[in-house]
ROBA-288099 format. One record per residue (C-alpha): residue number from 1; residue in three letters; chain; z, x, y negated. Coordinates in steps of 0.1 Angstrom, whole numbers, plus 2048, in hexadecimal, padded with zeros to 3 digits. Each point is the difference from the previous one (the first is absolute). Example, Ala and Ser with C-alpha at 12.3 -4.5 7.8 and 13.67 -1.06 7.14 Angstrom:
residues 2
> 1 ala A 84E 87B 82D
> 2 ser A 7F9 80E 7DE
end
This chain:
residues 471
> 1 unk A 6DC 89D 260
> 2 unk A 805 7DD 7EC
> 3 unk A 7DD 7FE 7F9
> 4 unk A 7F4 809 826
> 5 unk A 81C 7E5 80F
> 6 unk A 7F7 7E3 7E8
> 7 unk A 7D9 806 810
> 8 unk A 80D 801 821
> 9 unk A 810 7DF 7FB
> 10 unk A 7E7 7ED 7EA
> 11 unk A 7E7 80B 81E
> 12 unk A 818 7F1 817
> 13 unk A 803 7E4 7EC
> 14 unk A 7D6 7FA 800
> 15 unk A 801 806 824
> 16 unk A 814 7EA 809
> 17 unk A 7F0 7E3 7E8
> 18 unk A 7E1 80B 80E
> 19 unk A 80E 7FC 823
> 20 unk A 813 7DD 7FD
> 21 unk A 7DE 7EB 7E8
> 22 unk A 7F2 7EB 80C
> 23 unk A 7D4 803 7FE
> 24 unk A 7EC 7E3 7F1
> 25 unk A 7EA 7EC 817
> 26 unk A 7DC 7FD 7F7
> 27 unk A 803 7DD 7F0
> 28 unk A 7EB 7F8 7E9
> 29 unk A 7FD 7E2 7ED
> 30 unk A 7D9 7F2 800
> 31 unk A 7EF 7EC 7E6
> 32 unk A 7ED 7E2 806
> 33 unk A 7DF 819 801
> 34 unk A 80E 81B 80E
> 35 unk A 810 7EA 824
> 36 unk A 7E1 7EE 7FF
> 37 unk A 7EB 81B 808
> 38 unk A 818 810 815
> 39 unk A 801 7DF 818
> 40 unk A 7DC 7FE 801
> 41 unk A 7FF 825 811
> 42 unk A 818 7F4 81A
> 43 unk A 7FD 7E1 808
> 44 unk A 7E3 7FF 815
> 45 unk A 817 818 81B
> 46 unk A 81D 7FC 818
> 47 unk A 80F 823 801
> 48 unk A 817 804 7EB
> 49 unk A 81F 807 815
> 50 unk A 820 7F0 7FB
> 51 unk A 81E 819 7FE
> 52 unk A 825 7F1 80D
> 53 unk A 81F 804 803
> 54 unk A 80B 816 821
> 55 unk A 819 7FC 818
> 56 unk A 81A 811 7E8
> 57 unk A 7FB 817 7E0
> 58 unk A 7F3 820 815
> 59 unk A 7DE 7EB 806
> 60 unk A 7E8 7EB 7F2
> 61 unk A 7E2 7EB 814
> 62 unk A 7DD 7FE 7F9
> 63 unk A 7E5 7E6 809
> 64 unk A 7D8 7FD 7FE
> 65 unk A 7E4 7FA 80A
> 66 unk A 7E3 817 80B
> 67 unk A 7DC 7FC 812
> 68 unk A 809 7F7 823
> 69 unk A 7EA 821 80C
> 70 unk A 80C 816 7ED
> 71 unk A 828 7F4 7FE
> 72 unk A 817 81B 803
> 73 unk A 829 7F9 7FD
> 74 unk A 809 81F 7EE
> 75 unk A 811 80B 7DD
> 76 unk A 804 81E 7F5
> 77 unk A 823 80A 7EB
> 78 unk A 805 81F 7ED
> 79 unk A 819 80A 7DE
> 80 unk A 7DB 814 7F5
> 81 unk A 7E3 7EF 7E8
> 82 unk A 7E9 812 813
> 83 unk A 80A 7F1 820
> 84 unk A 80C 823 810
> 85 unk A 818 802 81A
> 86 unk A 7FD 7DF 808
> 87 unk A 80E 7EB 81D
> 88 unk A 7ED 7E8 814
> 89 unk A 811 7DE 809
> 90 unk A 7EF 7E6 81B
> 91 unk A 804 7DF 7FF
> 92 unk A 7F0 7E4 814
> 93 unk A 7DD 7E6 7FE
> 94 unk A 7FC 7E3 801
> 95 unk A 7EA 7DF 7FD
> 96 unk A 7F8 7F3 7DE
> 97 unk A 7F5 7E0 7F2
> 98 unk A 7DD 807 805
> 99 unk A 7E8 811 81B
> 100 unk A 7F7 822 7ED
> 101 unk A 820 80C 7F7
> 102 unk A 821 80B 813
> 103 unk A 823 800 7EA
> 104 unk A 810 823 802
> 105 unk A 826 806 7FE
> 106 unk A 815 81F 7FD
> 107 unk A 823 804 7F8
> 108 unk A 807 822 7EA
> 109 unk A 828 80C 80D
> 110 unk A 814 820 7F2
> 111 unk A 7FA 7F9 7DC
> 112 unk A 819 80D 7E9
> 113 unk A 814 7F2 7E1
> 114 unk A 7F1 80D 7D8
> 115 unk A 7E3 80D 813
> 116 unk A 7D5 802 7F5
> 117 unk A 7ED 7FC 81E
> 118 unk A 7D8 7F6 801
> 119 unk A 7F2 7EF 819
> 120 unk A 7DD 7F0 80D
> 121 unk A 7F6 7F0 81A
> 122 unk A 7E0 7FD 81B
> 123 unk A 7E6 7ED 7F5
> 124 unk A 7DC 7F9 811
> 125 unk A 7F4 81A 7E1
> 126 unk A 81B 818 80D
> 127 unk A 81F 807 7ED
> 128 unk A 809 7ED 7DF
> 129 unk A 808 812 7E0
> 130 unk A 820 80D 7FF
> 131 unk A 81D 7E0 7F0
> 132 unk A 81F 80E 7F5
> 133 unk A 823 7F2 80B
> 134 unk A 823 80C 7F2
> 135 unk A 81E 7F5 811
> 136 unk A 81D 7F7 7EC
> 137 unk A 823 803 806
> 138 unk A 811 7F7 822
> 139 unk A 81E 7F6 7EE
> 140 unk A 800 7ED 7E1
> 141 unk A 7E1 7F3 7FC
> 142 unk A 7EE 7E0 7F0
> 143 unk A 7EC 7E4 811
> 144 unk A 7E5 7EA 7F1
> 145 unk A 7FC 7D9 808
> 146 unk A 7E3 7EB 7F6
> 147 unk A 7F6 7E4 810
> 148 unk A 7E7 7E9 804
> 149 unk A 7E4 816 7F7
> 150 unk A 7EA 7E7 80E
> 151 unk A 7DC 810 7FB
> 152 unk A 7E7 7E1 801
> 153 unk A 7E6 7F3 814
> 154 unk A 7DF 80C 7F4
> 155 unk A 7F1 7E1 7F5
> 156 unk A 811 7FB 7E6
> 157 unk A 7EE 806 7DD
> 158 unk A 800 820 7F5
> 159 unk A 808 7F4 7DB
> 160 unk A 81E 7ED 80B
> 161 unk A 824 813 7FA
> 162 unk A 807 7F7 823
> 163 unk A 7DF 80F 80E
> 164 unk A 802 81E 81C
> 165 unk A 7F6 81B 7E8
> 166 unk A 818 7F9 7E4
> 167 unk A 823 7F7 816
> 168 unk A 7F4 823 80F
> 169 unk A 802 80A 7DC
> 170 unk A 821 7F5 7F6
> 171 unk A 80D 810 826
> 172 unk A 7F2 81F 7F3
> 173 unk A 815 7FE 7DF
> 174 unk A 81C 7F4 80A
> 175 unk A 801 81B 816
> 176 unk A 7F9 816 7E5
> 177 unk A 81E 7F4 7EB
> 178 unk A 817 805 816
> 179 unk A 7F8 820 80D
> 180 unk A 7FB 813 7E0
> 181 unk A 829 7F4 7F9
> 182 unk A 80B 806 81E
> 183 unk A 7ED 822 810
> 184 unk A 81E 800 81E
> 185 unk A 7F2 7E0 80E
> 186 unk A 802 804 823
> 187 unk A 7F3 7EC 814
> 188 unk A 7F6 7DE 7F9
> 189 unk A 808 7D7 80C
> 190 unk A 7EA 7E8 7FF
> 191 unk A 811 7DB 80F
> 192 unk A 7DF 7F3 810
> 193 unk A 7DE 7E8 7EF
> 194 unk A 7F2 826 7FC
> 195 unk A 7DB 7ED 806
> 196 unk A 7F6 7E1 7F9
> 197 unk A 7EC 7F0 81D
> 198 unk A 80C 81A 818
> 199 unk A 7DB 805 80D
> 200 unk A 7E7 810 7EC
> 201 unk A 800 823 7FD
> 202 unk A 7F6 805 7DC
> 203 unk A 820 7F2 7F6
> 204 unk A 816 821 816
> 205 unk A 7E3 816 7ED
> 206 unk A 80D 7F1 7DE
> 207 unk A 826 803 809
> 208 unk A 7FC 829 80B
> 209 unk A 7E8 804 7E2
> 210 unk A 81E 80C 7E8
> 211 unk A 7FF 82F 801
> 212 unk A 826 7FC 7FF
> 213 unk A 7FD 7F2 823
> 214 unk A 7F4 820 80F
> 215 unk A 825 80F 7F4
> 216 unk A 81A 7DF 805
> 217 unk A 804 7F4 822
> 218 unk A 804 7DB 807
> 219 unk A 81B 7EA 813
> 220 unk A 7E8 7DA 800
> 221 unk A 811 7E2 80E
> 222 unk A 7EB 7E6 811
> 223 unk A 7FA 7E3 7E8
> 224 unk A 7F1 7D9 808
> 225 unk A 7DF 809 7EA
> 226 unk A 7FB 824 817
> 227 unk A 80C 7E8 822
> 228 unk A 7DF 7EC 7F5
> 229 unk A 7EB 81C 815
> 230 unk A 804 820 814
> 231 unk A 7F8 81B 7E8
> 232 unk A 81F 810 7F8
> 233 unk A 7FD 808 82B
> 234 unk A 7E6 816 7F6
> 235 unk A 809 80E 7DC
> 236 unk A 826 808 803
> 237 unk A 81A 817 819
> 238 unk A 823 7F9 7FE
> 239 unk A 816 810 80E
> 240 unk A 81E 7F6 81D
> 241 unk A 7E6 7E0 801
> 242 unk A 816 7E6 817
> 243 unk A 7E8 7E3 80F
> 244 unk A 81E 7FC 817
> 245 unk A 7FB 7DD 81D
> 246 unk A 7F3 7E3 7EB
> 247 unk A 7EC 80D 7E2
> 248 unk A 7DB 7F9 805
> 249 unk A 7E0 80F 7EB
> 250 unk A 809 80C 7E2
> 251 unk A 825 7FA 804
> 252 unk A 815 81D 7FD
> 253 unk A 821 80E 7F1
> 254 unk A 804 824 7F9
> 255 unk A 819 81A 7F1
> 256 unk A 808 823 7ED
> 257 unk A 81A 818 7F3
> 258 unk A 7FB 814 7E0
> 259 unk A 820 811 7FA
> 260 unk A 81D 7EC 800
> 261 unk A 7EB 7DD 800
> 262 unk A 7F9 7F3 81E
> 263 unk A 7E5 7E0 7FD
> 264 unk A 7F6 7E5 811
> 265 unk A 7E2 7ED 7FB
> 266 unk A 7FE 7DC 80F
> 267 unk A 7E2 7EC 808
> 268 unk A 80A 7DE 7ED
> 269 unk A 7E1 7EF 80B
> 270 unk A 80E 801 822
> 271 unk A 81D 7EE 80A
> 272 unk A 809 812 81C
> 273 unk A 829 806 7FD
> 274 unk A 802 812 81C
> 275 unk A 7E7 81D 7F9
> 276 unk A 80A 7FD 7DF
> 277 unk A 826 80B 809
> 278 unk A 7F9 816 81C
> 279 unk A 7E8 815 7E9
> 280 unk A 820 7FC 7E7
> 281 unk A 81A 80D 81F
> 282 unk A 7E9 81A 80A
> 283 unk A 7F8 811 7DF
> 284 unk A 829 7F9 7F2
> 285 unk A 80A 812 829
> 286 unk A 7EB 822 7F6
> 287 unk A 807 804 7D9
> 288 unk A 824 7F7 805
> 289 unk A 809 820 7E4
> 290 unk A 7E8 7EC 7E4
> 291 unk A 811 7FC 7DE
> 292 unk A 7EB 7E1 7F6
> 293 unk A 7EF 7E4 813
> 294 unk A 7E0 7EE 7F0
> 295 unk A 7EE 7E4 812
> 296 unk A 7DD 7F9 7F3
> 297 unk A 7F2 7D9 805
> 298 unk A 7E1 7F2 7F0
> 299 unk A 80E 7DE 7F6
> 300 unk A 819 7FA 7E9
> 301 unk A 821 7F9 80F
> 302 unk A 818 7FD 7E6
> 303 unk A 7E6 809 7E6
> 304 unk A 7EF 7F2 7E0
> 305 unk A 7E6 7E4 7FA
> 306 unk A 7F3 7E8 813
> 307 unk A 813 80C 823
> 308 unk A 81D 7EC 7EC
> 309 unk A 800 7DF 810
> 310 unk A 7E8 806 821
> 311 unk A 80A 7F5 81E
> 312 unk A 7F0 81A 810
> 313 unk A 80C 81D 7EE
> 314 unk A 828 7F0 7FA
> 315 unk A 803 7F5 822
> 316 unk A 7E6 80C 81B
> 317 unk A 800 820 7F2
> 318 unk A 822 806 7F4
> 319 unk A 80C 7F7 824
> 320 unk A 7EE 81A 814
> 321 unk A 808 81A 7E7
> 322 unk A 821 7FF 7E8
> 323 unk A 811 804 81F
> 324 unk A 7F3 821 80C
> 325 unk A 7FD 80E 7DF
> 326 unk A 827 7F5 7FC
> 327 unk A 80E 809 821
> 328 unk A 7F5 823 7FB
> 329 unk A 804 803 7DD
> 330 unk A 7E6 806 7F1
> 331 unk A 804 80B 7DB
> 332 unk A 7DC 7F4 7F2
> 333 unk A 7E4 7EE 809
> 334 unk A 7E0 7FF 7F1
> 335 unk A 7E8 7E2 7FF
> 336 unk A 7DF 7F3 7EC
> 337 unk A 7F0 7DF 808
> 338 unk A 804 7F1 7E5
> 339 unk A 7EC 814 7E4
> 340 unk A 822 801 7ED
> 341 unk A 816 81A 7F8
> 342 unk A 826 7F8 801
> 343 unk A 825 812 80F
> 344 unk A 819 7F1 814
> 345 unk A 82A 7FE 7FC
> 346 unk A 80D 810 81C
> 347 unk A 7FD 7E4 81B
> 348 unk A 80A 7FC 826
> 349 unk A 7E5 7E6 80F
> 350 unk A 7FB 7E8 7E3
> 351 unk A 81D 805 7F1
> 352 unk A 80B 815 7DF
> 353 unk A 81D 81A 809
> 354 unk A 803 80E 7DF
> 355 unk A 7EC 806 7DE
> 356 unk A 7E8 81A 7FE
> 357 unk A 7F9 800 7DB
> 358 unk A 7E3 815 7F3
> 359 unk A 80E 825 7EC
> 360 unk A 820 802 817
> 361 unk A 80B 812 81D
> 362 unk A 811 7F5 820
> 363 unk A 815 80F 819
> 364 unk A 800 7FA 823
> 365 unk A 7F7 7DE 7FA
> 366 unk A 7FD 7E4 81C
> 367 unk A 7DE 7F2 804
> 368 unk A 7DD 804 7FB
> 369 unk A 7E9 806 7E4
> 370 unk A 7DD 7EB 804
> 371 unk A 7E7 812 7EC
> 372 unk A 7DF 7E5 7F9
> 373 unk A 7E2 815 7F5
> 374 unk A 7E1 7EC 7ED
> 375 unk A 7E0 808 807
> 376 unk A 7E3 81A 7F1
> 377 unk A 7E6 7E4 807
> 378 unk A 7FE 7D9 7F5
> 379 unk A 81F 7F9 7EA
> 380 unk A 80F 7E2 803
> 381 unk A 81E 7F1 7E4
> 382 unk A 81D 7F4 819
> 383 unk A 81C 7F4 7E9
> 384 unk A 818 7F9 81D
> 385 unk A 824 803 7FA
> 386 unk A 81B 80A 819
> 387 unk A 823 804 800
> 388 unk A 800 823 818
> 389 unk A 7E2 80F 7E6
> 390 unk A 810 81F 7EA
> 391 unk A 7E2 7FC 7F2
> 392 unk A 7DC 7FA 7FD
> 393 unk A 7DE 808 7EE
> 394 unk A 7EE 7E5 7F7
> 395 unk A 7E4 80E 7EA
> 396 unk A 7EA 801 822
> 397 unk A 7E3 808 7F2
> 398 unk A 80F 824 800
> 399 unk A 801 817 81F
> 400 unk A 824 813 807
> 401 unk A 80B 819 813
> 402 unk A 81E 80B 80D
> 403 unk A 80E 822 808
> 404 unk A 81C 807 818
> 405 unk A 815 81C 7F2
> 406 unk A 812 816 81F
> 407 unk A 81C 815 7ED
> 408 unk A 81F 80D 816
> 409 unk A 813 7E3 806
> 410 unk A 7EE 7E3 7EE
> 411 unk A 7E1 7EC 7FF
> 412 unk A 7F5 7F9 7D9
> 413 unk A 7DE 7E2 803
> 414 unk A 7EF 7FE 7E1
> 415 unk A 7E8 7E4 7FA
> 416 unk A 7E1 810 7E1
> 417 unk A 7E2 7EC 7F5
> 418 unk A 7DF 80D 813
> 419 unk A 7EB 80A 7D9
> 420 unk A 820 80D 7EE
> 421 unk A 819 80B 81B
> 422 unk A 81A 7EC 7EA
> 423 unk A 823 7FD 812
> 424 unk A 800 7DB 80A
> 425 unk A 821 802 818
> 426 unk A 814 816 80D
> 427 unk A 821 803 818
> 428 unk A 815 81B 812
> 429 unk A 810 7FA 81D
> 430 unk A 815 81C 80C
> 431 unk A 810 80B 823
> 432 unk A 820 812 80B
> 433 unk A 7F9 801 824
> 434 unk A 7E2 803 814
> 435 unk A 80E 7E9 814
> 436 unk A 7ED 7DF 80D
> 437 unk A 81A 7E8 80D
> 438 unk A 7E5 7E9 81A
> 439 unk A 81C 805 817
> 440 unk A 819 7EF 7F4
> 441 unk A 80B 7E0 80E
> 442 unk A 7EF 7E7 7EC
> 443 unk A 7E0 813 803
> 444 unk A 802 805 824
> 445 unk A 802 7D7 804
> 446 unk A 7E9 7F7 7E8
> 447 unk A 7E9 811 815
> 448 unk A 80E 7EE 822
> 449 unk A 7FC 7DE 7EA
> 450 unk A 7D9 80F 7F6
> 451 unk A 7F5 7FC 826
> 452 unk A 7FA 7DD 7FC
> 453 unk A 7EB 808 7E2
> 454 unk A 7ED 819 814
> 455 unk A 7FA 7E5 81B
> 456 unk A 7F0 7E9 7E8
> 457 unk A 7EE 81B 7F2
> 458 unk A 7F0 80A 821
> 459 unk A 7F6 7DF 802
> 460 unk A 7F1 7FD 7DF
> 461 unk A 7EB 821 806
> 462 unk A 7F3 7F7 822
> 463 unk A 7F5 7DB 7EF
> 464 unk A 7F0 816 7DF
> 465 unk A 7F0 816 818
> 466 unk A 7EF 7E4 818
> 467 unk A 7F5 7EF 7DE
> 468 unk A 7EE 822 7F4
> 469 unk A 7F3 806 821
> 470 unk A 7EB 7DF 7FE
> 471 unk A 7FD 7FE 7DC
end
């Protein structure tokens, strides 16, 4: 009877190890050779398709592109390899960036937490082969920022470390670091420069080259190098995408839940305050139960390197958007820019509240944590020094990343070089209450006091938008 209940449990025991793990993506890391030849086979297309972030973590969008004739909004979902039993979703078409082609868009819903699915899509040769995507959990889970991926412009030598062909490279890798260490990635952030000219197509074939991209869904902010054209229009969909009155072409805000995180990604190429805080009222009004509050800005407020000492950034900047992210407290914000990875002190505006020194945990603290990411592209050495930095990683000519750690009641960041997956930095802020206070008094008139901000601000996006209308 011993023997028979020690198997029982130790089967119980594998089950339920078997049940909780966490499956590898298919990462791998490529040799010089090996990527090489991989980008030549691809590069010469436009149909990869982009997989994103849904509305919340039940779904997950898709994007492509397809022969205009033969363009067909469908993918079909099923937990079997051999694509049994599967369920049809339908999306919409629309225009591309050329005459040939239409972009096709389907949102996938009812997915499940710890779940295998395969999926394809329609393509003008009929369905694609079958990609596999295993959700994670719908509780504690881990995110994954990089930023400023920044896949060049074409012309650029193919010898040089900067070149198209090896930054996609070193995206590929990075990506492949992190992954392997961390298999319960989620989802994953990207704060904006994802292209470089923000117009040629090659350079959104090199960014979705990566097989781990077929698995990992991605949240990308709008940066000033992707604002430089109109492709991410035609290459990305977002979800809860807010143009709102006054954002023009590519302009736009948008927002998601995973969980207990509720973000908010901001257009900082536009300063237009009032879109930017209705989009903030709006999202905050229908995830009032979220645990956590992240805003996600390309340029780096309150971040490392050369943002330290711009007027733009320190003041223009810094106006329009410390006092949203304060007023409805915000615990972290996540920015790039700069091509330098540093961390913030808890701060309110430009302020510091309180240390926020790498290894240690806070509770309830006040104040915001601004996470800087550097870049996977061009590396530049920014040795600029601010009181408000925690810390900061000059040795640029390194990619990082950063993972976002969702466990119970706290938030762990840890900052890991791109090649080793060293642990840079790391910080755990903790919460008692779910509780967001953006009601309180002080909050409620910093936002009365923000309406003359938001006035200038609509006057400073209708004056940008005249000047790119005749530029």
């Amino acid at each position: 009877m011993k023997k028979v209940i020690a198997i029982l449990l130790g089967t119980a025991m594998l089950l339920q190890l078997s049940i909780g793990s966490t499956a590898a993506y298919d990462a791998p890391k490529l040799e010089k050779d090996e990527w090489d030849m991989y980008y030549e086979s691809l590069i010469e297309e436009n149909t990869l398709p982009t997989l994103n972030v849904g509305a919340d973590q039940t779904q997950v969008n898709l994007c492509w592109h397809c022969d205009k004739d033969k363009a067909e909004a469908k993918v079909e979902v099923s937990t079997n390899s051999d694509m049994s039993d599967a369920k049809t979703f339908v999306g919409t078409t629309t225009a591309s960036e050329n005459d040939t082609q239409l972009v096709c868009r389907v949102t996938v819903t009812g997915l499940k937490e710890k779940t295998t699915y395969y999926y394809r899509w329609h393509t003008e040769n009929g369905w694609s082969e079958a990609e596999k995507y295993e959700t994670k959990s719908f509780g504690d889970h881990k995110a994954l920022v990089v930023g400023d991926i920044q896949i060049a412009e074409e012309e650029r030598p193919a010898e040089s470390e900067i070149s198209q062909i090896n930054i996609g490279r070193n995206w590929n890798n990075v990506l492949a670091t992190a992954l392997t260490q961390n298999p319960d990635i989620a989802y994953l952030v990207s704060p904006g420069d994802n292209t470089s000219t923000g117009n040629t197509v090659k350079e959104w074939q090199t960014l979705l080259m990566p097989k781990a991209l077929r698995q990992l869904p991605m949240a990308l902010a709008i940066g000033n190098h992707d604002k430089k054209g109109m492709m991410y229009n035609y290459y990305t969909s977002m979800p809860n995408e807010y143009y709102g009155n006054f954002f023009a072409g590519l302009d736009r805000d948008f927002w998601f839940r995973y969980g207990d995180v509720l973000y908010l990604f901001y257009d900082s190429t536009s300063g237009n305050a009032p879109d930017h805080m209705a989009m903030t009222k709006e999202a905050v009004k229908l995830n009032p139960d979220a645990k956590w509050r992240i805003g996600v800005v390309h340029h780096g407020i309150n971040g490392a390197g050369d943002c330290i000492g711009d007027a733009e950034t320190e003041i223009l900047l810094s106006t329009i958007f410390t006092p949203i992210f304060d007023s409805y407290d915000l615990d972290l914000v996540i920015t790039g820019h700069t091509h330098s990875q540093g961390r913030s002190h808890f701060m309110k505006g430009r302020k510091v509240l309180s240390p926020a020194e790498s290894g240690k945990t806070y509770t309830d603290p006040e104040g915001i944590v601004y996470l800087n990411s550097n870049s996977v592209c061009e590396k530049v050495i920014m040795d600029y020094e601010a009181d408000y930095l925690a810390y900061s990683f000059l040795e640029n000519d390194i990619t990082t990343y950063t993972t976002l750690d969702f466990k119970g009641n706290t938030l762990i960041l840890e900052t890991r070089r791109g090649d080793t997956g060293e642990l840079l930095d790391s910080v755990t802020i903790e919460r008692t209450t779910a509780e967001h206070n953006e009601n309180s008094f002080g909050n409620v008139m910093t936002r009365i006091g923000y309406k003359v901000i938001e006035a200038l601000g609509f006057i400073y996006t209708m004056i940008d938008n005249l000047v790119r209308k005749f530029s």
